[in-house]
VOVO-591749 format. One record per residue: chain; residue in one letter; residue number from 1; x, y, z of N, C-alpha, C, O in turn. Coordinates in pm, 1 decimal. Example, Ala and Ser with C-alpha at 12.3 -4.5 7.8 and 13.67 -1.06 7.14 Angstrom:
NODE  unit  code  pos       nc1       nc2       nc3      cac1      cac2      cac3       cc1       cc2       cc3       oc1       oc2       oc3
NODE     A     A    1    1319.0    -569.0     780.0    1230.0    -450.0     780.0    1320.0    -330.0     780.0    1423.6    -331.9     846.5
NODE     A     S    2    1285.0    -225.0     708.0    1367.0    -106.0     714.0    1290.0       3.0     787.0    1340.9     113.8     803.9
***
This chain:
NODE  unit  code  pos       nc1       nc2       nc3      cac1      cac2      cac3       cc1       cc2       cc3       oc1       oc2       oc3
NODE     A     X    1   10193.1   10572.2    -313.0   10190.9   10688.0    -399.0   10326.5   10757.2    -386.7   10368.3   10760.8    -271.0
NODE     A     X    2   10404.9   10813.0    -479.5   10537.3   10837.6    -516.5   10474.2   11030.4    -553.0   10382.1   11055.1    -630.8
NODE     A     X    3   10545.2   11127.6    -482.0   10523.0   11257.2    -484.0   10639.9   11312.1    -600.4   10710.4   11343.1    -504.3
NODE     A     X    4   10676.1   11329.3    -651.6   10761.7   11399.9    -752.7   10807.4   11574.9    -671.7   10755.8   11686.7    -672.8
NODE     A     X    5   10927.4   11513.7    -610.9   11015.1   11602.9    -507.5   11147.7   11640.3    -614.4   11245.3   11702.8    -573.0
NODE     A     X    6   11136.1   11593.3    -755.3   11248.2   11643.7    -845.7   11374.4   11526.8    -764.5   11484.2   11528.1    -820.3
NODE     A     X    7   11366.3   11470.1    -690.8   11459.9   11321.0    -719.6   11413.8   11217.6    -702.6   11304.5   11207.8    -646.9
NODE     A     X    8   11485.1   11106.2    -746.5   11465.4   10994.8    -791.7   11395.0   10917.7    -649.3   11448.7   10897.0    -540.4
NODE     A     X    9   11240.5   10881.3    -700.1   11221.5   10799.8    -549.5   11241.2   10659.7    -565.4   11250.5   10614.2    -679.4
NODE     A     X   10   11252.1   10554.1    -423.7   11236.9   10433.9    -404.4   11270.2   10328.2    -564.3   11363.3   10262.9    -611.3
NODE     A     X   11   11102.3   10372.1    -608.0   11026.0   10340.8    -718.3   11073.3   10350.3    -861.7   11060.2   10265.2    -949.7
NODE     A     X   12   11120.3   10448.1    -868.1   11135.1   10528.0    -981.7   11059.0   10671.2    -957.7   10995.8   10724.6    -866.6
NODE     A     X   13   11100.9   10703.2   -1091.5   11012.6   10867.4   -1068.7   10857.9   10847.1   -1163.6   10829.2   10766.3   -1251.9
NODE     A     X   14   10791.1   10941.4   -1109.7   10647.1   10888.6   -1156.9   10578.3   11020.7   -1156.9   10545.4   11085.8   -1057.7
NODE     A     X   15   10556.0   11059.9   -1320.6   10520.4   11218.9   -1269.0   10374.6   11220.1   -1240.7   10309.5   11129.7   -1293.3
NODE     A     X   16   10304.5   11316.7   -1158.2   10230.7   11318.2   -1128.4   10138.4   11376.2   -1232.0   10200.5   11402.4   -1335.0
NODE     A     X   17    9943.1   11419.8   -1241.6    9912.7   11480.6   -1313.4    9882.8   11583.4   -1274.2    9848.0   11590.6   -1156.3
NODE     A     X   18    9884.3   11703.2   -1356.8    9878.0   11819.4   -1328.2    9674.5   11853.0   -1333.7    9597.8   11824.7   -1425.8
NODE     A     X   19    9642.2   11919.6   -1199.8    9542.1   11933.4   -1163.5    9562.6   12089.1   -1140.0    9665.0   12145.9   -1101.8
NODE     A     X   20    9441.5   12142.6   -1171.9    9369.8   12271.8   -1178.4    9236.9   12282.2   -1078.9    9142.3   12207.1   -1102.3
NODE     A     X   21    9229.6   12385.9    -955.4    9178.9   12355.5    -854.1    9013.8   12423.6    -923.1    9004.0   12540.0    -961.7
NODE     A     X   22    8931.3   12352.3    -925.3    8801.5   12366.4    -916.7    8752.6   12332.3   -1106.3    8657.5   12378.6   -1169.2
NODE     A     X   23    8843.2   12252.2   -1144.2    8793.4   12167.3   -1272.7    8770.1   12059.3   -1295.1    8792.8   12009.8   -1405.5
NODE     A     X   24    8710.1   11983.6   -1179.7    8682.5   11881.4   -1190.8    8519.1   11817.8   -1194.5    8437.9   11879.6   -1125.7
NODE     A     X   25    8488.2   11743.1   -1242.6    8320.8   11744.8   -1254.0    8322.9   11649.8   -1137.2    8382.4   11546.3   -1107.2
NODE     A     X   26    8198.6   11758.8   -1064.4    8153.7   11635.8    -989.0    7994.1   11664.3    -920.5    7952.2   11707.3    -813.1
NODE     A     X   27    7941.7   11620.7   -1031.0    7784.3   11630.6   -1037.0    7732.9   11491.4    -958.7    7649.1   11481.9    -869.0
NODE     A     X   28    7799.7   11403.3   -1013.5    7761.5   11251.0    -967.5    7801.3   11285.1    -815.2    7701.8   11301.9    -744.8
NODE     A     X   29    7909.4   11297.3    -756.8    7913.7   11319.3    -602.9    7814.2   11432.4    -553.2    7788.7   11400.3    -437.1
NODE     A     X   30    7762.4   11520.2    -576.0    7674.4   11550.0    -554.3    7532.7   11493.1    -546.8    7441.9   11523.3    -469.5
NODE     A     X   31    7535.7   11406.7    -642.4    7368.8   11348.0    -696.1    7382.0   11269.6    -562.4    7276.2   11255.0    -501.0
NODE     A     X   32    7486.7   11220.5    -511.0    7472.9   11081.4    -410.1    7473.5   11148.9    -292.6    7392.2   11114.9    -206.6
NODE     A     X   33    7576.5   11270.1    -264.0    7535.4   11299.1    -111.3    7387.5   11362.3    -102.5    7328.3   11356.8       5.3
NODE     A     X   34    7320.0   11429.6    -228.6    7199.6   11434.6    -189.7    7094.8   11346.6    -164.5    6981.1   11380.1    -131.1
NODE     A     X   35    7140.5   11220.0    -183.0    7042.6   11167.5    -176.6    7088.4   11064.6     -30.6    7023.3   10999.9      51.4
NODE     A     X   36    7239.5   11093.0     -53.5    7211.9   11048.0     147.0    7149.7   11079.5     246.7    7084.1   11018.9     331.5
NODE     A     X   37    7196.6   11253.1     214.2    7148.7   11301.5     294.5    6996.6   11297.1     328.9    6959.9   11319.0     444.4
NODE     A     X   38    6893.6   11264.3     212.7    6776.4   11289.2     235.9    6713.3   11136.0     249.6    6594.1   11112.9     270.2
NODE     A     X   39    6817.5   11036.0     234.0    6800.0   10893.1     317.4    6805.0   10930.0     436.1    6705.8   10899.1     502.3
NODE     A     X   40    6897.2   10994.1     496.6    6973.8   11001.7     626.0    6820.8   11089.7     674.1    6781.4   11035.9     777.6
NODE     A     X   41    6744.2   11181.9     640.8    6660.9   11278.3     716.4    6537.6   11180.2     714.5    6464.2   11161.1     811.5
NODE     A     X   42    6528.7   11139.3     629.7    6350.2   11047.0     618.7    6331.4   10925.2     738.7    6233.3   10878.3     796.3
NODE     A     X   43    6535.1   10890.5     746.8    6527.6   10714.0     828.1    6527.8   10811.7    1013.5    6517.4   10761.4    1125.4
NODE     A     X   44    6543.0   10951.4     975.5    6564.0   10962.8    1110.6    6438.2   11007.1    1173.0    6425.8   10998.1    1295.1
NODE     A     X   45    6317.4   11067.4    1078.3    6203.0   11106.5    1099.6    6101.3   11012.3    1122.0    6002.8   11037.1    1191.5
NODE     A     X   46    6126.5   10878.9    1051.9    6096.5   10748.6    1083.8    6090.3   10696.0    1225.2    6002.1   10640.0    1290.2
NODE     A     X   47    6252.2   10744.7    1257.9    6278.0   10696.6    1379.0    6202.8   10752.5    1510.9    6171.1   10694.7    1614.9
NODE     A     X   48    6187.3   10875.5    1471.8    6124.4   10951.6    1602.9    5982.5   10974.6    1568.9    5926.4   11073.5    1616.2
NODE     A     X   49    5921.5   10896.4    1494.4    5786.0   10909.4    1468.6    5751.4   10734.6    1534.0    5638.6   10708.4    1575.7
NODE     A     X   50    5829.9   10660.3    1534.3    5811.2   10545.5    1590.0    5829.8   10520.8    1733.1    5756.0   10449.6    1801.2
NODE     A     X   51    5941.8   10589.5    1778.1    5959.8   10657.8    1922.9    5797.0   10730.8    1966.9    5712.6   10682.3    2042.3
NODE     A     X   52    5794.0   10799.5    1926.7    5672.9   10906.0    2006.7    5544.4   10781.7    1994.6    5482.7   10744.2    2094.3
NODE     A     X   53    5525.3   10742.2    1892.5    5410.9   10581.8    1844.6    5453.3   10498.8    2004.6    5350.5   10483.5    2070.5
NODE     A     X   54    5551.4   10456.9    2060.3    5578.6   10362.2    2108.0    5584.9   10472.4    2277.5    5534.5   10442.0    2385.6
NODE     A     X   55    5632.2   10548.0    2256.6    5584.7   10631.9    2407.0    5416.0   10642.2    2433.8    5372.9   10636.2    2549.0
NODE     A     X   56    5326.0   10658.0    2318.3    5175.2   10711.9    2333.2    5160.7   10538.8    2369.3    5108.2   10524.0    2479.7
NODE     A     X   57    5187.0   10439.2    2317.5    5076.6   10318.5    2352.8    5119.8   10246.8    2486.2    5056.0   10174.1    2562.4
NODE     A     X   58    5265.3   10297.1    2489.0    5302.9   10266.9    2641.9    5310.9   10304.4    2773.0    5346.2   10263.3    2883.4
NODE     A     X   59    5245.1   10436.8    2694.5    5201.2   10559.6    2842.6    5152.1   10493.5    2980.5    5123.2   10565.0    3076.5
***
């Protein structure tokens, strides 16, 4: 990636695009960390519901 420092890099010059801080959509990254996250809570409730299962029959 080539930064546009106003001289000529390596590469050539390569202008960058101009970005505006908080205009970007991002519904889809949202849709997915929610639904990691609530992969991530179910596989872990799983986990310690199989734990406590496996402590009671091995008491």
């Amino acid at each position: 990636m080539v930064y546009d420092t106003g001289e000529t890099a390596i590469f050539g010059t390569r202008d960058m695009a101009k970005h505006s801080h908080g205009s970007m959509d991002i519904r889809d990254q949202e849709k997915t960390f929610n639904a990691f996250v609530t992969w991530v809570t179910r596989s872990v409730i799983a986990i310690v519901v199989a734990l406590v299962l496996l402590a009671l029959i091995n008491g």
